[in-house]
C-alpha positions in Angstrom: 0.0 0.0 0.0 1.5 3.4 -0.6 1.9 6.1 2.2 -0.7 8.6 1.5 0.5 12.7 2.5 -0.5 16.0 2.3 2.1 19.2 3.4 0.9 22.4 3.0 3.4 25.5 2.4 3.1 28.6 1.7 5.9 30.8 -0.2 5.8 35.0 -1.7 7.9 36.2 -3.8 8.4 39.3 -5.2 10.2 41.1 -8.1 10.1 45.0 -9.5 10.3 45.3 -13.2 11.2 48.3 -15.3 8.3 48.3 -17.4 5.2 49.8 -16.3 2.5 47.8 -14.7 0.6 47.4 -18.0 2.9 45.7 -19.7 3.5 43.2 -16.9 0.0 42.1 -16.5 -0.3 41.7 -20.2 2.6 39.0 -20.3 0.7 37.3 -18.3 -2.6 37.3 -20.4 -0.7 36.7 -24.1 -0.7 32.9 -24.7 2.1 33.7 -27.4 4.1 35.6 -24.5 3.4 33.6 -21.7 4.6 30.4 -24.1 7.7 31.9 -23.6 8.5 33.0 -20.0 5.9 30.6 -18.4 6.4 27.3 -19.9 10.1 28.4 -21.4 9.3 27.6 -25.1 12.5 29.7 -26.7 10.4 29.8 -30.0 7.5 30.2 -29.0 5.4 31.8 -32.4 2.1 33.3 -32.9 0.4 30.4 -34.7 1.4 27.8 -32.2 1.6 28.9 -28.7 2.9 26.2 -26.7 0.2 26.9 -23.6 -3.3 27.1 -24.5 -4.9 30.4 -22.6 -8.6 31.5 -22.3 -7.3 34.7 -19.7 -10.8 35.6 -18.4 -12.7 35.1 -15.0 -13.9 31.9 -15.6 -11.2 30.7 -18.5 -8.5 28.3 -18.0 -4.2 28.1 -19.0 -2.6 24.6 -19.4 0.7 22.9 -20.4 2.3 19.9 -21.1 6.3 19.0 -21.0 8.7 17.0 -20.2 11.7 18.0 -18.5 13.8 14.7 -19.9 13.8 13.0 -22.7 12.0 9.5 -21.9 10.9 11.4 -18.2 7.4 11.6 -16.8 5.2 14.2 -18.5 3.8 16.8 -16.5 0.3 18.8 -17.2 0.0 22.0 -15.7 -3.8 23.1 -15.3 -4.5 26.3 -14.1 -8.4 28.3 -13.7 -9.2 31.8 -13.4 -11.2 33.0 -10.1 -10.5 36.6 -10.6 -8.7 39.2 -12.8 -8.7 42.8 -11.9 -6.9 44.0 -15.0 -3.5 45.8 -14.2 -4.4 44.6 -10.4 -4.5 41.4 -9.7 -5.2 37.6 -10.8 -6.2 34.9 -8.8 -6.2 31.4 -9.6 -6.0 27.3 -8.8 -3.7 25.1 -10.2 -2.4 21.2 -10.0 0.1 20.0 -11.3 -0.3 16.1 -12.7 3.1 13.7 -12.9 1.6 11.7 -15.7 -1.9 10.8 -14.7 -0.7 11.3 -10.8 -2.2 14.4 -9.2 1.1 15.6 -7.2 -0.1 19.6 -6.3 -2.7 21.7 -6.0 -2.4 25.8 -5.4 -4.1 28.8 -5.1 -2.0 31.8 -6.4 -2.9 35.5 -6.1 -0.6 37.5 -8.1 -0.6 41.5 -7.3 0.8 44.1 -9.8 1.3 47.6 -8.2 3.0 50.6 -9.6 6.7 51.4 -8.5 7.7 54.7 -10.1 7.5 54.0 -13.8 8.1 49.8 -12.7 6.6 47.2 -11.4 6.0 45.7 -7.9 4.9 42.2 -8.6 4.2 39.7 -5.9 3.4 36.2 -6.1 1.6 34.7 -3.3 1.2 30.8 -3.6 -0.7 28.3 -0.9 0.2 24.7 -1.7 -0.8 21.2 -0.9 1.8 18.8 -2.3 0.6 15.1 -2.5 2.5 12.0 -1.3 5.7 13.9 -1.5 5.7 13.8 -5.3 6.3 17.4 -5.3 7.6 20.2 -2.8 7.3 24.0 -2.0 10.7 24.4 -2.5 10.9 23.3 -6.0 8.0 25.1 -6.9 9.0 27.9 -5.1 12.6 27.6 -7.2 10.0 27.2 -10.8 8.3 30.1 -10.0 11.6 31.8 -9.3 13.0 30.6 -12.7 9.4 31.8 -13.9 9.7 35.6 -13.0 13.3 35.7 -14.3 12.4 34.5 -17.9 9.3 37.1 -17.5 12.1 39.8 -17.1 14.0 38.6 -20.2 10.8 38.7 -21.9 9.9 42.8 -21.0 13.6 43.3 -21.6 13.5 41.5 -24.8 10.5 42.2 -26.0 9.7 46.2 -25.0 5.9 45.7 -26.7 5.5 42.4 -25.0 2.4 40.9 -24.5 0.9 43.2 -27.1 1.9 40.9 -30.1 
């Protein structure tokens, strides 16, 4: 029989940006742009985002990878509660190890002006199953996350307006 567990963590993060706040949120709400700095698709194109994204109240975001070549694939499901736009999102997500359910959060993300930036915080309440998956490496994702989400406002100064 396999040991059955549940531990619940709780991690915030937070990052300012030199781009103005609505450029931030709108990286978050471009399934072309999010392709890139969310699920790290390098080229990610216009015709074939690699995360499918309905960004209302309501809608949903999901993706699919695998890390190795020959690993476990992951599925990343994620649903809209609540978008305030240029304010806030709020949202649940689980994350399956192929058809294992391993996590399941609730992440509020806040956007607030900072002189012509960015104050963005992340807020993210987990239950991780049968210690298939920890805070700390989702903590250290979401990390790796907001760093590719700088490259992209760097990279890309019209980003999430494609």
């Amino acid at each position: 029989m396999t040991d059955r567990s549940t531990t619940h963590a709780t991690f915030t993060l937070e990052r300012v940006y030199d781009a103005p706040v609505e450029r931030v949120f709108a990286a978050w709400g471009d399934p072309v742009a999010k392709s890139r700095w969310f699920a790290g698709v390098k080229d990610a194109s216009s015709q074939s985002p690699a995360m499918e994204l309905d960004f209302q109240v309501g809608g949903t975001e999901r993706t699919v990878g695998t890390p190795q070549e020959g690993g476990p694939v992951y599925t990343y499901e994620g649903w809209f509660h609540d978008i305030l736009p240029h304010e806030r999102i709020v949202l649940t997500n689980r994350i399956q190890r192929d058809s294992e359910l391993i996590s399941v959060n609730l992440v509020s993300i806040q956007f607030t002006a900072e002189g012509a930036g960015t104050r963005l915080t992340v807020i993210d309440h987990g239950a991780y199953l049968d210690g298939h998956d920890r805070a700390e490496w989702r903590e250290t994702g979401t990390r790796d996350q907001l760093d590719r989400l700088e490259g992209e406002l760097v990279a890309r100064p019209s980003a999430g307006a494609e």
